[in-house]
C-alpha positions as CSV (number, residue, x, y, z in Angstrom):
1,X,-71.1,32.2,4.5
2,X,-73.4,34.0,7.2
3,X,-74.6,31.7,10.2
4,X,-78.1,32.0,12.2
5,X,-77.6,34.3,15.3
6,X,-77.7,32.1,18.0
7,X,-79.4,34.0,20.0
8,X,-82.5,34.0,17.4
9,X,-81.7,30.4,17.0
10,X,-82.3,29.4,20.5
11,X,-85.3,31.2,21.1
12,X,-86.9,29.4,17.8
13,X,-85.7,25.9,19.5
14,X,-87.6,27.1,22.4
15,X,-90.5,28.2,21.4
16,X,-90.3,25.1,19.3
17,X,-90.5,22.6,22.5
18,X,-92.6,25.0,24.3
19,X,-95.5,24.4,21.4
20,X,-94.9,20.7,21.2
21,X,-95.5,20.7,24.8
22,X,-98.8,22.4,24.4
23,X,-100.2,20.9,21.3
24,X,-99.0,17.5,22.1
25,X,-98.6,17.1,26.1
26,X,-98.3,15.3,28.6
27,X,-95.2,14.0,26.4
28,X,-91.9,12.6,27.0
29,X,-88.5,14.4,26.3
30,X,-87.2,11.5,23.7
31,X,-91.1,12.4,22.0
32,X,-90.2,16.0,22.2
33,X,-86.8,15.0,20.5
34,X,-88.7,13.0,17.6
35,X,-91.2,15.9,16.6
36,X,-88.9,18.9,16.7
37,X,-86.0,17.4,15.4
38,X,-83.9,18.5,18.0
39,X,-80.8,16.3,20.1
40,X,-82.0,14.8,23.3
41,X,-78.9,17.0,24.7
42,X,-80.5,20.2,23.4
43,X,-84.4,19.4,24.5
44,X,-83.3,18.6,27.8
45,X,-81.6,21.8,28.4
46,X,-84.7,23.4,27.0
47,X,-87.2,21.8,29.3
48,X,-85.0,22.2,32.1
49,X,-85.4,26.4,32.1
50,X,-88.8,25.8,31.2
51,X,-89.1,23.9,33.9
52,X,-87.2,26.7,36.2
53,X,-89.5,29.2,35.0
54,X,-92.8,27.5,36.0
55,X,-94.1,27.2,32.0
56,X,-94.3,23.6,32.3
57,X,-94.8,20.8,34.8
58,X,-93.5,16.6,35.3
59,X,-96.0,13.7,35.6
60,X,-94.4,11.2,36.9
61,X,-96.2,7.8,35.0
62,X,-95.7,4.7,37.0
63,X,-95.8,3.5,40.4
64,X,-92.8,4.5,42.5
65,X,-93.4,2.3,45.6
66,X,-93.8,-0.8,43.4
67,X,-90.8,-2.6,43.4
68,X,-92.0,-4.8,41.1
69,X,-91.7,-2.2,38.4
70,X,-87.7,-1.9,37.0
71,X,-86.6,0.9,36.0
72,X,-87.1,5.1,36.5
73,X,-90.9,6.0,36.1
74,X,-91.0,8.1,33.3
75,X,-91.7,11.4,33.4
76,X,-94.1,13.1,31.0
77,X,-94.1,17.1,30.4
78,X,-97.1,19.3,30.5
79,X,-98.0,22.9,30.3
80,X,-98.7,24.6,34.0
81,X,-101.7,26.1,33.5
82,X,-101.0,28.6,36.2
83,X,-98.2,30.1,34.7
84,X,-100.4,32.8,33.5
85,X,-103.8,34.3,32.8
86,X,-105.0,36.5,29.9
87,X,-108.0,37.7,28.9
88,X,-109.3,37.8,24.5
89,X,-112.5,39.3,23.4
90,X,-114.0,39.5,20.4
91,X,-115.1,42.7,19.8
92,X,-118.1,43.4,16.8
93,X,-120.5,46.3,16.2
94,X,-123.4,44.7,18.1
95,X,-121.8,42.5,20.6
96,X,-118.8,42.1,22.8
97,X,-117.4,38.7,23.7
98,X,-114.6,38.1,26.7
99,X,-112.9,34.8,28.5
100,X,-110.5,34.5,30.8
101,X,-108.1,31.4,30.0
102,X,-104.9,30.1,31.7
103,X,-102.0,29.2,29.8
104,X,-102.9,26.2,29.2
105,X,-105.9,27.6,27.0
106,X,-108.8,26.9,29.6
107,X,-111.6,28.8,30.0
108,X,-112.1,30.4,33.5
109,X,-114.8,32.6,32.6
110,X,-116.6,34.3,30.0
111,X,-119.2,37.0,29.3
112,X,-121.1,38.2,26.4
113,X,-122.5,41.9,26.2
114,X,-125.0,42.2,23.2
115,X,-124.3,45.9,23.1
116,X,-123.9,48.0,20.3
117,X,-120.8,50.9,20.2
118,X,-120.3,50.8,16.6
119,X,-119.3,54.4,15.7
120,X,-119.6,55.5,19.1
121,X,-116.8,57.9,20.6
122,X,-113.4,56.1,21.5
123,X,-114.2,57.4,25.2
124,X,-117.8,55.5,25.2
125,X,-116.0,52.6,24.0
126,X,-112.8,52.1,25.5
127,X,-115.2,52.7,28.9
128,X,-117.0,50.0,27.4
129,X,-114.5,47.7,26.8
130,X,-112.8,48.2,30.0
131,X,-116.3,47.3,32.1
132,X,-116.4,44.3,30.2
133,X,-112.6,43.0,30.8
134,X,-113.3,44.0,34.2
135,X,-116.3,41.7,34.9
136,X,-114.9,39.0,33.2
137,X,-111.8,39.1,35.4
138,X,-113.9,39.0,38.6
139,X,-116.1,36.6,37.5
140,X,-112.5,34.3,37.2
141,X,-112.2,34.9,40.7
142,X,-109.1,36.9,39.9
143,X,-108.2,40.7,40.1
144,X,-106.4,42.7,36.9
145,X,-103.2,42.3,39.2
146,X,-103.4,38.5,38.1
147,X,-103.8,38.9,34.4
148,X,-100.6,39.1,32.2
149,X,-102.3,40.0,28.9
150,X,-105.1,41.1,27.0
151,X,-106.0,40.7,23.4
152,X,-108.9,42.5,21.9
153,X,-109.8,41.2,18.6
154,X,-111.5,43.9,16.3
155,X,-112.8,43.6,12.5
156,X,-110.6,45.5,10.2
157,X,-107.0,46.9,9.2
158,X,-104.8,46.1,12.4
159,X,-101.6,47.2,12.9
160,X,-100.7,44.6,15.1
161,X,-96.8,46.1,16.2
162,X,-97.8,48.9,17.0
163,X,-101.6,48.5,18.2
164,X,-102.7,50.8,15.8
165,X,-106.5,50.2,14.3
166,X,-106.0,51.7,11.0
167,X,-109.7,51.0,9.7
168,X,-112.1,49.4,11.4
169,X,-116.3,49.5,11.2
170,X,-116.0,50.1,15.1
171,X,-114.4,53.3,15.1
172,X,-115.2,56.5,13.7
173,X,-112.0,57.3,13.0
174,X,-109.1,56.1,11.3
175,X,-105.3,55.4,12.9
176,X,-106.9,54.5,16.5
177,X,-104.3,54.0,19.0
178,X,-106.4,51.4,21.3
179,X,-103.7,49.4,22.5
180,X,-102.3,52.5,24.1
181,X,-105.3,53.4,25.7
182,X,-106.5,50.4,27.0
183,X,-102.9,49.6,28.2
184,X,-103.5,52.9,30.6
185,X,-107.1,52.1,31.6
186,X,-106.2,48.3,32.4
187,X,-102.9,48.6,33.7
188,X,-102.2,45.5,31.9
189,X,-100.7,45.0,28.5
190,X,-102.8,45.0,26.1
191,X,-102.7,43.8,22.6
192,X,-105.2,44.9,19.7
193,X,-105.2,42.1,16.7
194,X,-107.6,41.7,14.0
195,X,-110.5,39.5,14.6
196,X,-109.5,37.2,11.4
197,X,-105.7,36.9,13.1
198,X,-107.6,35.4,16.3
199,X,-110.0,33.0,15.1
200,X,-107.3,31.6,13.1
201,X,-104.7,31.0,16.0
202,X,-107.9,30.0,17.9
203,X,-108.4,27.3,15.0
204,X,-104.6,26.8,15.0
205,X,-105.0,25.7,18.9
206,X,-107.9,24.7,19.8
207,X,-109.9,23.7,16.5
208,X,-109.8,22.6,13.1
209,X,-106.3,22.9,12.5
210,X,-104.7,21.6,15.7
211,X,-103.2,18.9,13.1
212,X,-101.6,21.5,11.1
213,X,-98.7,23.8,10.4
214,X,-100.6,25.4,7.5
215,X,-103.6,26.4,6.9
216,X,-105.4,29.6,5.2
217,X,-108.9,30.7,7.6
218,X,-111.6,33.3,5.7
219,X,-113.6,35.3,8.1
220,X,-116.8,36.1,6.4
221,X,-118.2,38.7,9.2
222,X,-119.0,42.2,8.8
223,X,-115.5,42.7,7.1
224,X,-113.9,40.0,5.1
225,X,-111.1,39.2,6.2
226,X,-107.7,36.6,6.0
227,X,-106.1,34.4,8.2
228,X,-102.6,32.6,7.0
229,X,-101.1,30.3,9.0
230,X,-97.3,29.1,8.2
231,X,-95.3,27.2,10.0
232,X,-97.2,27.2,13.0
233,X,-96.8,31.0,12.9
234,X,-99.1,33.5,11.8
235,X,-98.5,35.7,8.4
236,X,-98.6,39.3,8.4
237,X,-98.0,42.1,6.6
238,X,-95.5,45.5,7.1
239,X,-95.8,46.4,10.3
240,X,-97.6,43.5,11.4
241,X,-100.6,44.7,9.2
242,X,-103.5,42.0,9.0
243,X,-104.7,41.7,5.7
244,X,-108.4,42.9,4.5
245,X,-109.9,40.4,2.4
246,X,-112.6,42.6,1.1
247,X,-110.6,44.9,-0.4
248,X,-109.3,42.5,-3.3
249,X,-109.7,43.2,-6.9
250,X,-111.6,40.9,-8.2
251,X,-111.5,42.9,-11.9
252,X,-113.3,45.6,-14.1
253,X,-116.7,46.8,-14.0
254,X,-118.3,49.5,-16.1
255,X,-118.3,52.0,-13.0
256,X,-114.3,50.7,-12.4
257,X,-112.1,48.6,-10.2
258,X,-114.6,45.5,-8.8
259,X,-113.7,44.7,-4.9
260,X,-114.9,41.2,-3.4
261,X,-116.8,43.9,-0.7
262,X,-118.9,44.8,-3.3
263,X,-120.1,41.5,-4.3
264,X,-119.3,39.2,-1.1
265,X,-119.9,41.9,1.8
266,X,-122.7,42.0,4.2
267,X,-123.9,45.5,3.0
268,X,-123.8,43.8,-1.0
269,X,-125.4,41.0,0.3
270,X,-128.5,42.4,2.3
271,X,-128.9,45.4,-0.7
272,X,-132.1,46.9,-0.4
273,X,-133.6,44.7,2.0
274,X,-131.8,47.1,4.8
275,X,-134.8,49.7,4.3
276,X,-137.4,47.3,5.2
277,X,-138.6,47.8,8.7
278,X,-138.6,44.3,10.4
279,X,-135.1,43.6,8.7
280,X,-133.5,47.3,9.5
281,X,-134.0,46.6,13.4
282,X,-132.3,42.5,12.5
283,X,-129.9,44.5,10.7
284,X,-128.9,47.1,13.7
285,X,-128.8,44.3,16.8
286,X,-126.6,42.0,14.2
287,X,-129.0,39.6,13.3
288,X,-129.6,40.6,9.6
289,X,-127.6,37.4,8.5
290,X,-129.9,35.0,10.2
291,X,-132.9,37.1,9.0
292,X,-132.1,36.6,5.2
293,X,-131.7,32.7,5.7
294,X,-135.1,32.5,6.6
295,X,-136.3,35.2,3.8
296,X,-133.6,32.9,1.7
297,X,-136.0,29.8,2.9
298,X,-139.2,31.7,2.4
299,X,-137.8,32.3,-1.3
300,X,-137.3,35.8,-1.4
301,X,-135.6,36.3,-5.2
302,X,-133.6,39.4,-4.4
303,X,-131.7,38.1,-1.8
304,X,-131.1,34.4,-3.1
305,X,-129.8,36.1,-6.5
306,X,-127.7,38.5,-3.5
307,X,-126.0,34.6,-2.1
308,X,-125.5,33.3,-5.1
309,X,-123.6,35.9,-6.2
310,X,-121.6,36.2,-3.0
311,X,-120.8,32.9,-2.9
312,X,-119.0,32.8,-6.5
313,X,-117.2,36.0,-5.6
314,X,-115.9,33.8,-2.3
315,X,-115.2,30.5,-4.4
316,X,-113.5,32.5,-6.8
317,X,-111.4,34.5,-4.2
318,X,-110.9,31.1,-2.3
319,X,-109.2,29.6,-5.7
320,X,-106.8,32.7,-6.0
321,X,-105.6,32.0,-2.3
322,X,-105.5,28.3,-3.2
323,X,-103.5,28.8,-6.4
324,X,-101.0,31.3,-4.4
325,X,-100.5,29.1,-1.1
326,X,-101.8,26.0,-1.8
327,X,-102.9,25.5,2.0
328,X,-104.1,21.9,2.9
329,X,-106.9,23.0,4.3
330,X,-108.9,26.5,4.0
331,X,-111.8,26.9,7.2
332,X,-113.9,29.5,6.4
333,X,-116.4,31.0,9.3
334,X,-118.6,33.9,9.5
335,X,-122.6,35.2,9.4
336,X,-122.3,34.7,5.7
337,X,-122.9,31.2,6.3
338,X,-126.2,31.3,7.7
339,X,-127.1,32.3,4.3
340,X,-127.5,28.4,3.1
341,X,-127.2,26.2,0.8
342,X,-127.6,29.2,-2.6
343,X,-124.3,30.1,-1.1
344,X,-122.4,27.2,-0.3
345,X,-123.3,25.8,-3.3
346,X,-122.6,28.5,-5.4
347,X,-118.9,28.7,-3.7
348,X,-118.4,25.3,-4.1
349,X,-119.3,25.6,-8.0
350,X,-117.1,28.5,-8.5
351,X,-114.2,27.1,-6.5
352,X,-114.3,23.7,-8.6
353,X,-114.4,25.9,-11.9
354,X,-111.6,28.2,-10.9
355,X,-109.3,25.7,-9.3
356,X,-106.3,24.7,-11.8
357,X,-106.3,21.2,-12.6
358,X,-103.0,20.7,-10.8
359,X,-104.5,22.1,-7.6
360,X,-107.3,20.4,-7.7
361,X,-107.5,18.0,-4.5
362,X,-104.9,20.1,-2.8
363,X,-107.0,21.8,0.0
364,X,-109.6,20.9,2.0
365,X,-112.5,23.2,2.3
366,X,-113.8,22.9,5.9
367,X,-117.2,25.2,6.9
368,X,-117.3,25.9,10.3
369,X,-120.0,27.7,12.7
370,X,-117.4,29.2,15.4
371,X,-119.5,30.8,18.4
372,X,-118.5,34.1,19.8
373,X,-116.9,32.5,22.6
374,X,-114.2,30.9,20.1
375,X,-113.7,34.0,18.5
376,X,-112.7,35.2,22.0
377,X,-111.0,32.4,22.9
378,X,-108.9,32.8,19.8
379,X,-107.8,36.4,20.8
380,X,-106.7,34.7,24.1
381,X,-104.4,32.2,22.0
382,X,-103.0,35.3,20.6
383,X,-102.2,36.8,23.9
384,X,-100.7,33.1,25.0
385,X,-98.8,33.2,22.2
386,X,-97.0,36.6,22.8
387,X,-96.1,35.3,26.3
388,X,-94.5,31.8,24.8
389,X,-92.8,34.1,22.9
390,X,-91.6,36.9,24.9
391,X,-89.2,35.8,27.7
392,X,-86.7,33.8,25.6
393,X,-84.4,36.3,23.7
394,X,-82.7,36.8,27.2
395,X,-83.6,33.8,29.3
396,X,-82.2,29.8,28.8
397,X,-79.1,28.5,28.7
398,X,-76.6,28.6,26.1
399,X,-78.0,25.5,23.8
């Protein structure tokens, strides 16, 4: 019978204690023992590299200098959050977000550029980009010297081994190699991850899920797109592809194959409305989701019919993933929200039609209204990750 490679198995344990450490710190080592699973013997190894390599820190709880107090004080185990620094950004058509966090998630700084380099050349916005990682960094007090990691998080088809943007409504053209270049410009790794993949590790961290090991995130943004979270990991396809929600077949149409962009996407939804004067210019600084909710309000027919029939595309989309994955709890964020109640209620209704009986009950639907600076902060949690990560197929002792 084949065993686990040890080497692969100890750098699972780690990462294991390095995570309970994070999401459940200050903590004890018999604590630590209880949630992973692991032998006292093998955690206390573990936490001793950690220790050694500066990740995390003791508390000591309890008064030493009372002697009325028996025993050892006890010592609880936290992250150092000056292990490291990385930046995240979210990066959209009409805006640019960036924080700086430590590694304990914290946010040193942040700015927001409302900016638009959609379609621009890759020159104009990698310069771009750069100024804006820049600024942030100084406003942290800190140089580029002192940052381990940046994550950019952009809509589309990310190829997140390789840095590749395969498709995204940013670029011009396809197969962008961005990690590359902004790894040269920065002189700092840099990572490029879909904007779906960060606001669902941000979620997994510092949100809705912190309680969870699963969990399935739609992004409902100027792409759709899909978040899975298993085993306190995030899913992805060949290559580390991130998956683009829009592009699934919802069936067949008289003109051909039906795709939930058609129906659910922001270009379906705002239809015609685009050519109007007032909503064209709401439309090109990124606004044109909180124009229709007011139009929606005002009762403008074309574009309640337009959220009503986004929001049974998404319900019916959201009981597929349901029936595949049966996640206990499915967030979904995004401009689409602002359009109101004709679209929640109309996802709702679909969803509770679609669901299969069996399922029904399973997952939580959870709406949520994540600022800019989350979405950021969830590309940061991405670059945090690929640091806990990193170091331990060679380091730590033999467990």
């Amino acid at each position: 019978m084949k065993t686990a490679d040890p080497e692969l198995m100890r750098a699972i344990n780690r990462l294991n204690v390095l995570d309970t450490i994070r999401r459940h710190g200050p903590i004890s080592r018999i604590e630590i023992s209880e949630r992973t699973e692991l032998s006292t013997t093998t955690v206390s190894a573990i936490t001793a590299s950690l220790l050694d390599d500066g990740l995390i820190l003791p508390r000591h709880e309890g008064d030493i200098r009372n002697e009325a107090v028996r025993g050892r004080p006890r010592v609880m185990l936290e992250l150092n959050p000056d292990a490291a620094r990385v930046v995240g950004a979210k990066i959209a058509a009409n805006r640019m977000v960036f924080v700086v966090t430590n590694f304990r998630g914290d946010v040193l700084s942040k700015l927001a550029l409302p900016i638009r380099i959609d379609r621009q050349p890759i020159g104009v916005i990698a310069d771009l980009v750069e100024d804006g990682v820049r600024r942030c960094v100084v406003d942290a007090g800190l140089s580029l010297e002192d940052v381990d990691s940046v994550c950019l998080g952009f809509p589309g088809v990310i190829e997140h081994r390789t840095g590749y943007i395969r498709s995204s409504p940013i670029f011009r053209d396809t197969n962008v190699d961005f990690a590359a270049e902004m790894s040269t410009r920065l002189a700092t790794p840099t990572i490029v991850e879909s904007d779906a993949h960060a606001i669902t590790l941000g979620h997994h961290w510092f949100g809705k899920a912190r309680d969870l090991e699963d969990m399935v995130l739609i992004s409902l943004e100027q792409t759709l797109g899909l978040g899975v979270l298993h085993g306190n990991s995030l899913f992805r396809g060949a290559g580390g592809l991130s998956h683009n929600l829009g592009d699934l077949v919802l069936g067949m149409g008289p003109n051909g194959v039906v795709r939930l962009f058609s129906q659910a996407g922001e270009s379906a939804i705002l239809g015609e409305q685009q050519a109007d004067g007032r909503f064209a210019e709401a439309i090109r600084l990124g606004r044109g989701m909180n124009h229709a909710q007011a139009l929606i309000k005002a009762d403008d027919d074309r574009l309640i019919s337009a959220a009503i029939r986004a929001g049974e595309a998404v319900g019916l989309t959201i009981a597929n993933i349901v029936t595949l994955f049966a996640p206990p709890r499915v967030i979904l964020v995004g401009s689409s929200l602002a359009l109101g109640e004709p679209f929640l209620n109309s996802l709702r209704d679909a969803y509770a039609l679609a669901i299969p009986p069996s399922l029904r009950g399973v997952s939580e639907l959870v709406f949520d209204d994540s600022t800019d600076d989350f979405w950021a902060q969830g590309a940061a949690a991405v670059a945090l990750y690929e640091l806990y990560e990193s170091p331990w197929s060679t380091t730590g002792p033999a467990l």
